[in-house]
Each structure stands twice: as C-alpha cells, then as structure tokens.
N, CA and C of each residue as an Amber inpcrd file, in Angstrom:
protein
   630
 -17.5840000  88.3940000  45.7340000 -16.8150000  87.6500000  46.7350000
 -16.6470000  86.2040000  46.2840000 -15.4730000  85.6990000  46.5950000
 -15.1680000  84.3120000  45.8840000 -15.6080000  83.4520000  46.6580000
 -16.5980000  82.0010000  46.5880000 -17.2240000  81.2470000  46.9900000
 -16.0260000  80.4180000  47.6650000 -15.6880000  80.8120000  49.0280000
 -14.9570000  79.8240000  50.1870000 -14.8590000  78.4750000  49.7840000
 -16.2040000  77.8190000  49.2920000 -16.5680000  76.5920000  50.4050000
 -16.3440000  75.9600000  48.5780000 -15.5030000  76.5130000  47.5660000
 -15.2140000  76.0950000  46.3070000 -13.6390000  75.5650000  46.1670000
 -13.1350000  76.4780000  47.6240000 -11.9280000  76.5650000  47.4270000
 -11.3580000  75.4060000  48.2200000  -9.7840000  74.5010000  47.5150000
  -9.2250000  73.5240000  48.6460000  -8.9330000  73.9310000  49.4820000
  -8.2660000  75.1170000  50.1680000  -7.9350000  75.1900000  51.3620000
  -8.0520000  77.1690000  51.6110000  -8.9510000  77.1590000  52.5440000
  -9.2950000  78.6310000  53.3600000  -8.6480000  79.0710000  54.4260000
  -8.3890000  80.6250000  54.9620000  -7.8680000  80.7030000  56.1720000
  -8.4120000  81.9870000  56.2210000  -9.8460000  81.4210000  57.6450000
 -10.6780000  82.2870000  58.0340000 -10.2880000  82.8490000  59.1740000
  -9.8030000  84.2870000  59.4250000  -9.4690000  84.9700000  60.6110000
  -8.1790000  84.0660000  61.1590000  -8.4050000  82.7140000  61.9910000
  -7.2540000  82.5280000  62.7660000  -7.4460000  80.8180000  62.7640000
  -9.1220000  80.1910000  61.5390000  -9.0250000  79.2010000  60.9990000
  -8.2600000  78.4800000  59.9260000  -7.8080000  77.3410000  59.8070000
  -7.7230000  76.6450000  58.7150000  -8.2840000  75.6490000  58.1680000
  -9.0030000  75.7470000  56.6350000  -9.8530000  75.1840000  56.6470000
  -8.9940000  74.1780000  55.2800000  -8.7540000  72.7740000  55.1880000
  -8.2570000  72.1420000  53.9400000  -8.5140000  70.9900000  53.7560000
  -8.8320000  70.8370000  52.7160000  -9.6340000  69.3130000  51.7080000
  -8.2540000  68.8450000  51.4570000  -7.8070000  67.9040000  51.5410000
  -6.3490000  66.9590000  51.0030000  -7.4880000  65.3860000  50.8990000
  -6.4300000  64.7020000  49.7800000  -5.7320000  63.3730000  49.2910000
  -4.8390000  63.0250000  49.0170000  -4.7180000  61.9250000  50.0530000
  -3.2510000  61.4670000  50.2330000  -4.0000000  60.3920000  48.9830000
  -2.2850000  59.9610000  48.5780000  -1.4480000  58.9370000  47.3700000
  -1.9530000  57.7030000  48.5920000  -2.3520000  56.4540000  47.3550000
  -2.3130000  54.7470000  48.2520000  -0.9760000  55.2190000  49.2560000
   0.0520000  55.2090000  48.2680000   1.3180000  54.8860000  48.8630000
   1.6510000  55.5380000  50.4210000   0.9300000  56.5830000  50.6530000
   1.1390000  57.2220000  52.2800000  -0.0680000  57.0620000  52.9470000
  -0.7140000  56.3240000  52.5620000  -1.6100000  55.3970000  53.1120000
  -1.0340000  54.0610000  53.8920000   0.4630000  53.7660000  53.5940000
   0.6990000  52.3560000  54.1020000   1.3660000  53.0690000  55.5520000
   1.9210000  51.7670000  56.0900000   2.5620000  52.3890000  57.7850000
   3.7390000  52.7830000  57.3460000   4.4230000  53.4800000  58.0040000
   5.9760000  53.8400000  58.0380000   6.4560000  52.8690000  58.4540000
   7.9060000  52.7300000  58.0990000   8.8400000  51.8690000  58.4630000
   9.1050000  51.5130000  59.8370000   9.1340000  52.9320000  60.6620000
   9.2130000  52.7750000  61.9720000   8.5340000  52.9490000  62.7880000
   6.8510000  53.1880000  62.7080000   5.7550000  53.7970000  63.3260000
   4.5740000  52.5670000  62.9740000   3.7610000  52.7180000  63.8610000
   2.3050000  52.1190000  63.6810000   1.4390000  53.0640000  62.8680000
   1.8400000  54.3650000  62.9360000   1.1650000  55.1370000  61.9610000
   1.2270000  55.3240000  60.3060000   0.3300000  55.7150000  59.4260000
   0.1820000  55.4210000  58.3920000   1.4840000  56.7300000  57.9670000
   2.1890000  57.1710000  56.5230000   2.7790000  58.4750000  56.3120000
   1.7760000  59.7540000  56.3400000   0.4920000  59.1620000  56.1950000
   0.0420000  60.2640000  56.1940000  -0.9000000  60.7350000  57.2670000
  -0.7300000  59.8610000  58.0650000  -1.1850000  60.1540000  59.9900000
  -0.1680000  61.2620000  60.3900000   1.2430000  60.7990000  60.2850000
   2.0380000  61.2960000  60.7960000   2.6330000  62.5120000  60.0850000
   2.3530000  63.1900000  58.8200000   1.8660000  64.4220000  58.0710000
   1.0420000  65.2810000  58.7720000   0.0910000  64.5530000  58.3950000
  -1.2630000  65.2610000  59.3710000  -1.0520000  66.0450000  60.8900000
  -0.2720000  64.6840000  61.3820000  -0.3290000  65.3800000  62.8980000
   0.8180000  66.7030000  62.3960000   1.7720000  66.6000000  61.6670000
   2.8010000  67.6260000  61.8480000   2.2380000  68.6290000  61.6220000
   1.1120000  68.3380000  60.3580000   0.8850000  69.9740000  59.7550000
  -0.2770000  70.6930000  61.1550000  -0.6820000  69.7040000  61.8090000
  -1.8260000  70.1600000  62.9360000  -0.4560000  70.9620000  63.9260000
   0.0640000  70.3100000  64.3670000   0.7940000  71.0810000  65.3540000
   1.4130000  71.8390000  65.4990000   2.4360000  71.8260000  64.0860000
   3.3860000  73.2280000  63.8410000   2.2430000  74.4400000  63.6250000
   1.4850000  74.2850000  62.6000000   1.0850000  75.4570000  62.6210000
  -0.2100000  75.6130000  63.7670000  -0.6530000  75.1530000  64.4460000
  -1.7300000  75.0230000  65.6090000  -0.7150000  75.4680000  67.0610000
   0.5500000  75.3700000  66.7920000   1.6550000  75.9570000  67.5920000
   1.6310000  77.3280000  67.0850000   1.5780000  77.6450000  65.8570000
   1.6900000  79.0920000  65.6340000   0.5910000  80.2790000  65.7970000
  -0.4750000  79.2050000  66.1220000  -1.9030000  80.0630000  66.5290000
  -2.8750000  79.9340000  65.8500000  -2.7620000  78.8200000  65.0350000
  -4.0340000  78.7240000  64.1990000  -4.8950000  77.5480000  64.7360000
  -6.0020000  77.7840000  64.3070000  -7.1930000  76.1720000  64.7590000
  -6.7700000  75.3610000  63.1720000  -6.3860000  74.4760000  63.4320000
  -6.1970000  73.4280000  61.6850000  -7.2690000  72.7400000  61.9250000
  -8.1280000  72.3450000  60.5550000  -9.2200000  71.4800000  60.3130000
  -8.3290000  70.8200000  59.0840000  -8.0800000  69.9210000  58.7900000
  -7.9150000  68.8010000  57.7190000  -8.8360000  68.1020000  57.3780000
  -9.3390000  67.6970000  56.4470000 -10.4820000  66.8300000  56.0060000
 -10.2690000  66.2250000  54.9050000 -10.1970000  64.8910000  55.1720000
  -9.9230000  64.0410000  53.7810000 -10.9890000  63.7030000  52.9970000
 -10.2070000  64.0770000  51.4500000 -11.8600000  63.5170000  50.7750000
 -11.6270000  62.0050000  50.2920000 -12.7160000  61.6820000  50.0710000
 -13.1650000  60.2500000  49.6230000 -12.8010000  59.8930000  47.9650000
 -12.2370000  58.6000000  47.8660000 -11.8740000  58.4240000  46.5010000
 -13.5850000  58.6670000  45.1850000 -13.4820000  59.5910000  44.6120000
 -14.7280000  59.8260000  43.8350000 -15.1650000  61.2160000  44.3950000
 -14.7720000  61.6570000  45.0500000 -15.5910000  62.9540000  45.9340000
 -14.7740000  64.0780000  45.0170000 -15.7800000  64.6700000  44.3700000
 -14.9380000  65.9900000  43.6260000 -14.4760000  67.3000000  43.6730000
 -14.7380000  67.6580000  45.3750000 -14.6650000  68.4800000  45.9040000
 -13.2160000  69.2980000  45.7710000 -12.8220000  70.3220000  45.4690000
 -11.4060000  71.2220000  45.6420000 -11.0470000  70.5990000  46.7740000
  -9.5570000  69.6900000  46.1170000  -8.7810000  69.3180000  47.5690000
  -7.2050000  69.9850000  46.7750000  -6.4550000  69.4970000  47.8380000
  -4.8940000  69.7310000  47.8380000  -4.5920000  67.6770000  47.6330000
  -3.7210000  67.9450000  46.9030000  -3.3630000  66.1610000  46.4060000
  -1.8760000  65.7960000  47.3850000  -1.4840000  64.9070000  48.2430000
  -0.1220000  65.0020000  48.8380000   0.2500000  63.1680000  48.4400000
   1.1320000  63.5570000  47.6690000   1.9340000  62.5500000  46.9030000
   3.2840000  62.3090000  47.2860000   3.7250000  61.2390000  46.6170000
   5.0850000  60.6930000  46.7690000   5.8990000  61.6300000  45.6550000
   6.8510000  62.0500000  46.4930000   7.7760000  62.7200000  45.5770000
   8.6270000  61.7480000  44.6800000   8.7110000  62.3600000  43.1740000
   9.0620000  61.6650000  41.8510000  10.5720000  62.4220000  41.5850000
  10.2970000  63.6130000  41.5370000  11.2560000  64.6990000  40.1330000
  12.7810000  64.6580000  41.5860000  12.7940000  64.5860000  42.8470000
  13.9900000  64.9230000  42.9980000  14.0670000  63.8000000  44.9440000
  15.1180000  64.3780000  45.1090000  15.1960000  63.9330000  46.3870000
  15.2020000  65.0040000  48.0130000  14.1690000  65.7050000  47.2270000
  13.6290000  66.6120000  48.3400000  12.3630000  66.0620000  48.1780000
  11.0720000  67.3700000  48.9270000  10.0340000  67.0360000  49.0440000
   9.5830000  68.7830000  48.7680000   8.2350000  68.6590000  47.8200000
   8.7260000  70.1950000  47.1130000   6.7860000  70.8650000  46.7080000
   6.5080000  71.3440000  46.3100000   4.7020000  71.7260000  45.9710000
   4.7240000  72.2120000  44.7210000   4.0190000  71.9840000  44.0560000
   3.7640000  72.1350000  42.5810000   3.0080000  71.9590000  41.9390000
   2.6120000  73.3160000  41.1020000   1.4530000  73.6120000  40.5270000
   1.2240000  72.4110000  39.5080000  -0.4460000  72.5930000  38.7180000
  -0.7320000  71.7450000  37.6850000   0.5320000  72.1490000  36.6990000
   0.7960000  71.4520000  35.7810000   2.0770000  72.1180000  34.4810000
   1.5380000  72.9960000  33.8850000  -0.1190000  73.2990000  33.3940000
  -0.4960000  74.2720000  32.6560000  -0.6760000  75.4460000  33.6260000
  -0.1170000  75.4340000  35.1730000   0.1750000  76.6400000  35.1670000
   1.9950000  77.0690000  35.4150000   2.5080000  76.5760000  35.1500000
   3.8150000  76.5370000  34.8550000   4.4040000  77.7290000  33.9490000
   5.3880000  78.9220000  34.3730000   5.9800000  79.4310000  33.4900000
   5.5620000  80.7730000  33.4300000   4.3980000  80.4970000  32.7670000
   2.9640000  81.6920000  32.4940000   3.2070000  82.6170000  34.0690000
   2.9790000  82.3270000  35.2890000   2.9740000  82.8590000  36.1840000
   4.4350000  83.2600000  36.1870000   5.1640000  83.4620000  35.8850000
   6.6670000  84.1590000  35.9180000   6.1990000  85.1920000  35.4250000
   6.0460000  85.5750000  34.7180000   6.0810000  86.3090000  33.3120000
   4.6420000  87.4820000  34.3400000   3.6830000  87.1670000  35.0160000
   3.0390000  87.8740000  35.5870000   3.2390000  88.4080000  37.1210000
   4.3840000  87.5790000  37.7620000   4.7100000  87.8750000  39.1060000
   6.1450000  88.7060000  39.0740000   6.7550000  88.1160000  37.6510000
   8.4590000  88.1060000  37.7760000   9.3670000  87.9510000  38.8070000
   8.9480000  86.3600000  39.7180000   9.2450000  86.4560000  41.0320000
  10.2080000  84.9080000  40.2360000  11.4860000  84.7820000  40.3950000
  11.4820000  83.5600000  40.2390000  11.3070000  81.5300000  40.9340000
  10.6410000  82.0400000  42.0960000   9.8680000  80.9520000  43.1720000
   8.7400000  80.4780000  42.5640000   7.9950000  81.3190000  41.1310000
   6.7650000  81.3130000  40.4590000   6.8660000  80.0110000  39.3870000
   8.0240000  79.6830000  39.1050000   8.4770000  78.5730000  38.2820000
   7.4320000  77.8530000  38.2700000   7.7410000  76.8190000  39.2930000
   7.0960000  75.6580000  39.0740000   5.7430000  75.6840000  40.0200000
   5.4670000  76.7580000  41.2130000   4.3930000  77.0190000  42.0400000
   3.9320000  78.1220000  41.5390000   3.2170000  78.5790000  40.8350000
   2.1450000  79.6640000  40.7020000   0.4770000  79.4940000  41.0480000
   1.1920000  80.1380000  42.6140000  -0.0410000  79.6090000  43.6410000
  -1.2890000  80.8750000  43.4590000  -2.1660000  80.5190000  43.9080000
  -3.6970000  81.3630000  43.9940000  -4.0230000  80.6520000  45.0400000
  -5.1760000  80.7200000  46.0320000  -5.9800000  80.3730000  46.7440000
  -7.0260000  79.1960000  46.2850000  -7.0710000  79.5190000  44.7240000
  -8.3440000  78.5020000  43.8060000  -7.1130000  76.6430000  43.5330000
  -5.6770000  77.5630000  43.3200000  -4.8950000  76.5650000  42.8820000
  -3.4200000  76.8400000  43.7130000  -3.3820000  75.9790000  44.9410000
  -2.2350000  76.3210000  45.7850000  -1.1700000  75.0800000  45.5950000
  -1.5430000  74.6010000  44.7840000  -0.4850000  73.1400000  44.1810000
  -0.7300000  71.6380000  45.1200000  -0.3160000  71.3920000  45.1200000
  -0.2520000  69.7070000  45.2450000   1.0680000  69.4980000  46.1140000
   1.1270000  68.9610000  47.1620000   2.3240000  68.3510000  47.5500000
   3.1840000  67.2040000  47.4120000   4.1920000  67.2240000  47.2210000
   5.0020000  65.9470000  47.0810000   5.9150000  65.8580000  47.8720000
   5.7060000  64.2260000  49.0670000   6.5330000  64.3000000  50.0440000
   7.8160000  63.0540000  49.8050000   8.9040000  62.7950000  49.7760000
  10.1850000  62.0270000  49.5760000   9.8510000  61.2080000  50.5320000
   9.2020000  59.7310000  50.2920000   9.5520000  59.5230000  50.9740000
  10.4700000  58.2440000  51.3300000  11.1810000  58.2350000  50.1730000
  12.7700000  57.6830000  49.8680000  13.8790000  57.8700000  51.1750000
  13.8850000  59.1490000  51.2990000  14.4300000  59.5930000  52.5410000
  14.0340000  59.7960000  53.7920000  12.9480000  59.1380000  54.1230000
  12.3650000  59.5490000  55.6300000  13.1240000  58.6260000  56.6970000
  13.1510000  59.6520000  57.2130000  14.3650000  59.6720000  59.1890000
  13.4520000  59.5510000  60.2920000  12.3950000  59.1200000  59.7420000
  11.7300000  59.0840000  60.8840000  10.8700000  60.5500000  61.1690000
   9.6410000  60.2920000  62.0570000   8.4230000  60.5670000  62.6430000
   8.6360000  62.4440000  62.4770000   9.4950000  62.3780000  63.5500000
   9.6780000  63.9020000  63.5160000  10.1790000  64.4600000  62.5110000
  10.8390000  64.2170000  62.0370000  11.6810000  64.6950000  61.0020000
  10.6140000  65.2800000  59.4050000   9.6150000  63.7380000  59.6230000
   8.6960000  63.9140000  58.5360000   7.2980000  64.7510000  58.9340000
   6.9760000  65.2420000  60.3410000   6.3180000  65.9150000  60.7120000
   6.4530000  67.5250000  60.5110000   7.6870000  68.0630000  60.3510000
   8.3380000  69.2000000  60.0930000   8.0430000  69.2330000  58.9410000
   8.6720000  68.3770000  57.9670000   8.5300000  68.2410000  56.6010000
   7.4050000  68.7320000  56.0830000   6.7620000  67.9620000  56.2940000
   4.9510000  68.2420000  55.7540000   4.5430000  69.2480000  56.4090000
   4.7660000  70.0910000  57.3840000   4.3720000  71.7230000  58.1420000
   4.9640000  72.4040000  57.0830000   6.1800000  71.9410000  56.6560000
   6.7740000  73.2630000  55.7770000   6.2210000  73.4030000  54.4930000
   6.0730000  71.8620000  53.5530000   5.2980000  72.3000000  52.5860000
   4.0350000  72.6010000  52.7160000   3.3760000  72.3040000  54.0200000
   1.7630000  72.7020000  53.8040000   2.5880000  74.4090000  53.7450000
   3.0140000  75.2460000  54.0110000   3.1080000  76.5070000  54.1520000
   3.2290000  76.6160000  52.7480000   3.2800000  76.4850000  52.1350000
   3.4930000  76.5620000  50.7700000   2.2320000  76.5570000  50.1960000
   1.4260000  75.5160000  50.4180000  -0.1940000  75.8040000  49.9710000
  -0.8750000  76.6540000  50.5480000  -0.3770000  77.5700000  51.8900000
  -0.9100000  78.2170000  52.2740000  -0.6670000  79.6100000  51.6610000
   0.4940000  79.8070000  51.5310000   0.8110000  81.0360000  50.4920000
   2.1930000  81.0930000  50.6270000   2.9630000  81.0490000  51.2580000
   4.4260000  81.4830000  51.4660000   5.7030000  80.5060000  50.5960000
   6.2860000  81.6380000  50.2170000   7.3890000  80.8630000  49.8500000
   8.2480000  80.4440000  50.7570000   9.8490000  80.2690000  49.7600000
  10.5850000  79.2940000  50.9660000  11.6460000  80.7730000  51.7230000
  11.9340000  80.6500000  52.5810000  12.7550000  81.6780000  53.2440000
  14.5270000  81.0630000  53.3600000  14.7090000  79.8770000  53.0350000
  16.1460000  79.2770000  52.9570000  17.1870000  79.7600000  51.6520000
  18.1210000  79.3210000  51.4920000  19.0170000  79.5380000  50.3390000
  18.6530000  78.7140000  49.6040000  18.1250000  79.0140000  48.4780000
  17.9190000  77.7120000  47.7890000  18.3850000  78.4890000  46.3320000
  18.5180000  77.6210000  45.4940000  19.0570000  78.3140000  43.7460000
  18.3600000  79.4180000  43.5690000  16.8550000  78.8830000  43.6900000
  15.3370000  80.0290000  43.1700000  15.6940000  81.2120000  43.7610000
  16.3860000  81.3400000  45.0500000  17.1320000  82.7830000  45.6690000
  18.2530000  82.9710000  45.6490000  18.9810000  82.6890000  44.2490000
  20.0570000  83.3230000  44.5360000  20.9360000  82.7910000  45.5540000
  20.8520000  81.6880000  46.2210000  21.0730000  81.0270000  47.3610000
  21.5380000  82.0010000  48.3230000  20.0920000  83.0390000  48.1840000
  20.2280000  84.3170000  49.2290000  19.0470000  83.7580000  50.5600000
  19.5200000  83.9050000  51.7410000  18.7640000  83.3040000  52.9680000
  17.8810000  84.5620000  53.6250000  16.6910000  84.5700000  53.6850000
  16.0130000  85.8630000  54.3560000  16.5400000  86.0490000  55.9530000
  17.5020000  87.3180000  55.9100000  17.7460000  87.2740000  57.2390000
  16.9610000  87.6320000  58.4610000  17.0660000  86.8480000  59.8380000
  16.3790000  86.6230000  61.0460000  15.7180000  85.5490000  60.9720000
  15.4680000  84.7670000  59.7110000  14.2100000  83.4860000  59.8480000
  15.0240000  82.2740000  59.8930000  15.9020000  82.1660000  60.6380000
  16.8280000  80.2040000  60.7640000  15.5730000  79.6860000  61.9200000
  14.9700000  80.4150000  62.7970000  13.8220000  79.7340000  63.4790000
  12.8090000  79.7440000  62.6410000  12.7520000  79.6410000  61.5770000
  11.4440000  79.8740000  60.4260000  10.5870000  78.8580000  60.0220000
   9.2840000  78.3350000  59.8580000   8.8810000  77.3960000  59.5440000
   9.6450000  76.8330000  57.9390000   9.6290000  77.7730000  57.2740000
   9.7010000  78.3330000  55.5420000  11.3970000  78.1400000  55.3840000
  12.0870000  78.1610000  56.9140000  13.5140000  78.1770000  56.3330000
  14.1800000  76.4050000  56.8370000  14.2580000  76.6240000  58.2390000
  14.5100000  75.1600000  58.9800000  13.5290000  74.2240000  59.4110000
  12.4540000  74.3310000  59.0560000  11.4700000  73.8080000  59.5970000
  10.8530000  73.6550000  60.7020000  11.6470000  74.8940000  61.8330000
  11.5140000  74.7570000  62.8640000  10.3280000  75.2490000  63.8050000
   9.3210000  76.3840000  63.3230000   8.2350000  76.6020000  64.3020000
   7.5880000  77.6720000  63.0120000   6.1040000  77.8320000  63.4280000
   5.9360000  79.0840000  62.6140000   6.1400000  80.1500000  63.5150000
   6.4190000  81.3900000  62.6380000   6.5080000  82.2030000  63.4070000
   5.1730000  83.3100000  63.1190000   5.0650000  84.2110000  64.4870000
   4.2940000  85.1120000  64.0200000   4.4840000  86.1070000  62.6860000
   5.5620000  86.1820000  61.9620000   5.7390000  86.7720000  60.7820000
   5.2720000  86.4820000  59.2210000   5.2150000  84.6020000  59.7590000
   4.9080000  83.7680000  58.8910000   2.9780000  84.0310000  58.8810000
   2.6540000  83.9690000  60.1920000   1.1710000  83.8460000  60.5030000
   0.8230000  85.1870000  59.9750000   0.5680000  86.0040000  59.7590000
   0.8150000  87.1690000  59.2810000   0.8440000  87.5370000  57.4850000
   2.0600000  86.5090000  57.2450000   2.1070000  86.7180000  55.5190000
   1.2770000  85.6740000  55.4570000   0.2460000  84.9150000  55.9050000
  -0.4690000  83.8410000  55.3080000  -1.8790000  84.1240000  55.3790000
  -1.8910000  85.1660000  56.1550000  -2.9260000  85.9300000  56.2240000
  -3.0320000  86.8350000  55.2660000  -2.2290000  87.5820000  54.9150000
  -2.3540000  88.6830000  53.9710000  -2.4120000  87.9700000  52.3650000
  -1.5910000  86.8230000  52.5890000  -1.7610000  85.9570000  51.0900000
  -3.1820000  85.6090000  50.9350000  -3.9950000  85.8280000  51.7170000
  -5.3970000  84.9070000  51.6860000  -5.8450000  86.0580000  51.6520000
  -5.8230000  87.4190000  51.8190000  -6.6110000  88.3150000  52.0120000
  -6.2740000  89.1620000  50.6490000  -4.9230000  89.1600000  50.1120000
  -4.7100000  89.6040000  48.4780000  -4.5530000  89.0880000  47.4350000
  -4.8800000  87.2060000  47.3520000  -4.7800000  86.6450000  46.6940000
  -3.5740000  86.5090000  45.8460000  -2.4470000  86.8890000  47.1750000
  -1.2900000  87.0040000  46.0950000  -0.2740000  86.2060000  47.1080000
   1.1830000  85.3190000  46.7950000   1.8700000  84.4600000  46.8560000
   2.2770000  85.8610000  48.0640000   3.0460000  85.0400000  48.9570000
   3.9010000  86.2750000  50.1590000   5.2010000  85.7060000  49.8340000
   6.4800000  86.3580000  49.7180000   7.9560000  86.1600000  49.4100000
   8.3220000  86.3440000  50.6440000   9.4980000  85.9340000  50.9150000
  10.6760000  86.7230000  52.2560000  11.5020000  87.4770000  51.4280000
  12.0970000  88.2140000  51.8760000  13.1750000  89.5630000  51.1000000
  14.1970000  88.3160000  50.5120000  14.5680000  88.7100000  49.0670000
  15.9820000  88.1460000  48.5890000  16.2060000  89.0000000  47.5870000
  17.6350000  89.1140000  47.4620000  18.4940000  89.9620000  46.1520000
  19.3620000  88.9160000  45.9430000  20.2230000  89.5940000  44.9660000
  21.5230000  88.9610000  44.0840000  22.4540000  89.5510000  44.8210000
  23.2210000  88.5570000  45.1910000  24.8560000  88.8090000  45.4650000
  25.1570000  87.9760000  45.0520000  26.3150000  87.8880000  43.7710000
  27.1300000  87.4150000  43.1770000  28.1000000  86.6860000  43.9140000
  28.7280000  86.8410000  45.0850000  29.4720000  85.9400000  45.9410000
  28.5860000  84.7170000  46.0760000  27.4100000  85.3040000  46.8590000
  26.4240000  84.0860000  47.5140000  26.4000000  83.1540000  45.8270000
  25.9200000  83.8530000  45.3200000  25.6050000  82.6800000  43.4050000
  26.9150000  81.6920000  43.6710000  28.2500000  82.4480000  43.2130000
  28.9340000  81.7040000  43.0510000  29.4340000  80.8140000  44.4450000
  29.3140000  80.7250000  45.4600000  29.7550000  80.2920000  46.5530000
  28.3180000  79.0940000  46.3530000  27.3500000  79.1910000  46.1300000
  26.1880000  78.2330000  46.1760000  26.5430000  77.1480000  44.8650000
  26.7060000  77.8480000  43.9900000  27.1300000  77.0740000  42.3880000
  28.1470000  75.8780000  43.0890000  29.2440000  76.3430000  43.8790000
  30.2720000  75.1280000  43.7350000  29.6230000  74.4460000  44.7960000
  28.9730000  74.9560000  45.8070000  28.6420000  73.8030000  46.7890000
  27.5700000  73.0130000  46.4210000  26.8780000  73.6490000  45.5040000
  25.9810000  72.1510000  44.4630000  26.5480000  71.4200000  43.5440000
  27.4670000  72.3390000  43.0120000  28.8900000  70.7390000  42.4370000
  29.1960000  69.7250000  42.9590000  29.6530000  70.1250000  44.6680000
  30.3560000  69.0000000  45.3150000  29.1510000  68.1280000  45.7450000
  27.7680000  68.6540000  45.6600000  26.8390000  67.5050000  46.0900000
  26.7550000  66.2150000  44.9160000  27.1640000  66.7980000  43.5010000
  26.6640000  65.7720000  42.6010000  27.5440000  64.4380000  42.8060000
C-alpha cells in the first residue's frame, strides 16, 4: 500500500487532503481585493469543490519544509492558466497512456503537477476563484472536458455545467472520476473523438485569435 502521508495531495473517501506553495508573487494583494491571490485561490478551490461534497483541507508548507506539496505559480508559457508536470515527465507518458491530454500533464497521485495561474489576466475575485477550482481538478485527476486543440476541439457532451469544462460547479460525475483516479492511480478523461469538421472549424477559429 502506498504511504498517503508521502503523497502531495490525497482523497480519502469524501476527504481532501493537499500540501501547496504558493509563488512570492500570489502572495501579494490583488488589485482589487484586500486579499492576497492566493487567499482568494484557496477560498475558490475550498468551495467549488466543498460545493461538490467534499471536506477540502489545504495546508501550506513553509519555505524549507520538504514535504510532497503541489507548487501554484504565476503562469509564464501562455495566456491561460494551465497544470504541468515536472519536464522529465513530459512526452514519455504519451507513449504509455496514448491519451493526447498526457503531453504536458502526466499525472500520478505521487506527481499531479504544479499549477500555473495567469495572473496577467485576472477579472477579478470570482472569476479567479473558478479558475483555481478548475485547475486544482486537474491535480486531482481529471482532465479538461472543454474543446480545446488536445481534443480535437471535441467538447464532452452534457458537461457546459462542468467544473473541467466552464468552470462552473463540480459535478457529481466529476466527484466520482476523482475518486476512481485516486483509487486506480490512473488520469480520468471525458469521452472525445475526431471529427474532422470540429478540427477544421477549431483550426480557423484559432487563426482569427492570433
């Protein structure tokens, strides 16, 4: 049996148990809040998913404390906000999942990635409270359920109320695959295929963003 209390983040029965360090930088206040970025993280990831039925424990570790945490940083590589493995596990996990979401997250329970939150673009309180619920789901096991390239810009249908798709609530479906990710040590997907319309209909509408 794998030693729990080794791991950054556990989910016992209907607990959550997770070691995080926040970056200086979400340590300072928000622009528009008395709260620090990463108060107002915190509370999101407590409530969305503590809305979905879980007890959340967060526990920050101390600068020097070497304990298995989850790292939540300022996003660098883009102008989203996204989770990602160390680089040496990069790639390698394709090739063993053949899932292509495995890219740049090839999650385990021992190594559920690191978060990186934008916060170049923050709209404010709520907005960034959602935010950080959705990528914590990501360290928890689940992928993303939206159109995004990695699917084919194929959308799992029924989940637009999805934590994983709009950021909008977890659902019991979600509570469920995050459970079973913790119980098989394996990443949980939402259904996606290839349709060639959706590719090409996604291709030009990421043209017109550049």
């Amino acid at each position: 049996m794998r030693n729990k209390r080794a791991l950054p983040v556990t989910v016992d029965g209907d607990k959550i148990t997770a070691y995080v360090k926040f970056h200086p930088l979400l340590l300072a206040k928000a622009k528009d809040n008395n709260l620090t970025y990463a108060d107002i993280a915190e509370n999101g990831i407590k409530k969305y998913w503590t809305d979905g039925g879980f007890e959340v424990e967060l526990i920050r570790v101390e600068k020097g404390d070497k304990r298995p945490h989850i790292k939540i940083l300022p996003a660098n590589m883009t102008k989203t906000s996204y989770v990602m493995s160390p680089w040496w596990r990069w790639i390698w996990g394709l090739f063993t999942t053949l899932h292509p979401e495995v890219f740049m997250l090839n999650w385990s329970p021992r190594h559920p990635g690191n978060i990186h939150l934008n916060l170049k673009t923050y709209s404010g309180p709520k907005w960034f409270m959602r935010v950080a619920a959705h990528e914590f789901g990501h360290v928890l096991g689940l992928g993303d359920a939206y159109d995004a390239p990695y699917r084919f810009f194929y959308e799992a249908p029924g989940t637009e109320d999805y934590m994983m798709n709009h950021n909008r609530q977890v659902s019991p479906v979600e509570v469920k695959m995050v459970k079973r990710a913790h119980e098989t040590y394996r990443m949980q997907y939402f259904p996606m295929k290839f349709d060639l319309k959706l590719v090409i209909a996604g291709v030009k509408k990421q043209f017109r963003r550049i």
